[in-house]
C-alpha positions in Angstrom: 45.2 69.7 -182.1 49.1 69.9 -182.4 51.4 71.7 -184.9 54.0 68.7 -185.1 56.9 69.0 -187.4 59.0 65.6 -188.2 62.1 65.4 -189.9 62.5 62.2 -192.7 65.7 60.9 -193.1 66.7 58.3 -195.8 63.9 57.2 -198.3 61.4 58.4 -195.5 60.7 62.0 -197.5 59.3 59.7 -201.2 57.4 57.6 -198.6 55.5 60.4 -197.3 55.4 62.5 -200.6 53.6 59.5 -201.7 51.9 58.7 -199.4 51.0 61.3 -196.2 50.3 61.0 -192.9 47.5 63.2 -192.9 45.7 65.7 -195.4 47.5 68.5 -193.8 50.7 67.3 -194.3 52.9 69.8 -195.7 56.8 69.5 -196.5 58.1 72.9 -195.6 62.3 72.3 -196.1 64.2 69.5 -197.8 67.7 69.3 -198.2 69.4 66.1 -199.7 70.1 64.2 -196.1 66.2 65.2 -195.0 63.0 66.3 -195.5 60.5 68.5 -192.9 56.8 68.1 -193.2 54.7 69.6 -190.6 51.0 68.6 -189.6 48.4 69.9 -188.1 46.5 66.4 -185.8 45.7 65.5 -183.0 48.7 63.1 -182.0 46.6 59.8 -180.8 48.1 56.7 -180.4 47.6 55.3 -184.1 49.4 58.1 -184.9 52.4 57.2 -182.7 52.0 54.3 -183.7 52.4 55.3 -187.3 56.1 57.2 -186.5 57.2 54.2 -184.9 56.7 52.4 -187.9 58.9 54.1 -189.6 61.8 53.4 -187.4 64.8 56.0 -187.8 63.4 57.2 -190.5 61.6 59.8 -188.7 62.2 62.1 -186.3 59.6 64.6 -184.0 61.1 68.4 -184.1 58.0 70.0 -182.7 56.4 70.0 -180.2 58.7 69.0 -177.3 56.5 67.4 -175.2 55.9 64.8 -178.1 59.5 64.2 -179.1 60.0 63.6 -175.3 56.9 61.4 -175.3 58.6 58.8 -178.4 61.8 59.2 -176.6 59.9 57.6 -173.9 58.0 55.2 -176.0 61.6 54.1 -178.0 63.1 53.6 -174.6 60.9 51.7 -173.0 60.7 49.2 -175.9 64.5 48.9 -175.2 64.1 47.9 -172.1 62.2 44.6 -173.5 65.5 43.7 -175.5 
C-alpha cells in the first residue's frame, strides 16, 4: 500500500470529483490552476495505466519512486515516436 498524492491540472480536478480513482481518494488543496487528491492503493499496473490516461492532466507528487517510475514509463513511450 502507497500514500500517492497527484496533482490535476486543467479539467482533470471535475474529472476526478466525479468520478475517483479509488474510494479513498481524497482532494486535500485546490487552487484555480490545480487540484491535489491523495490515495491510499496499491499502485498496480491498471492503476498506471489509469494516470496515463489522463495525459498531462495529472501529475504524481508522492511518492518519488512512483513519479520516477511514469517518468520512466512517459519516456519510454517517446522513444516509439
Amino acid at each position: 500500500m502507497a500514500h500517492v498524492v497527484l496533482r490535476a491540472h486543467n479539467k482533470t480536478p471535475n474529472y476526478l470529483r466525479t468520478l475517483p480513482l479509488h474510494h479513498s481518494q481524497r482532494e486535500i488543496a485546490c487552487t484555480e490552476h490545480y487540484a491535489d487528491f491523495s490515495l491510499d492503493i496499491r499502485p498496480t499496473a491498471d492503476f498506471l495505466g489509469q494516470l496515463l490516461s489522463h495525459g498531462n492532466g495529472i501529475e504524481v507528487l508522492q511518492p518519488l519512486e512512483l513519479r520516477e517510475k511514469m517518468r520512466q514509463m512517459i519516456a519510454e513511450t517517446l522513444k516509439r515516436y
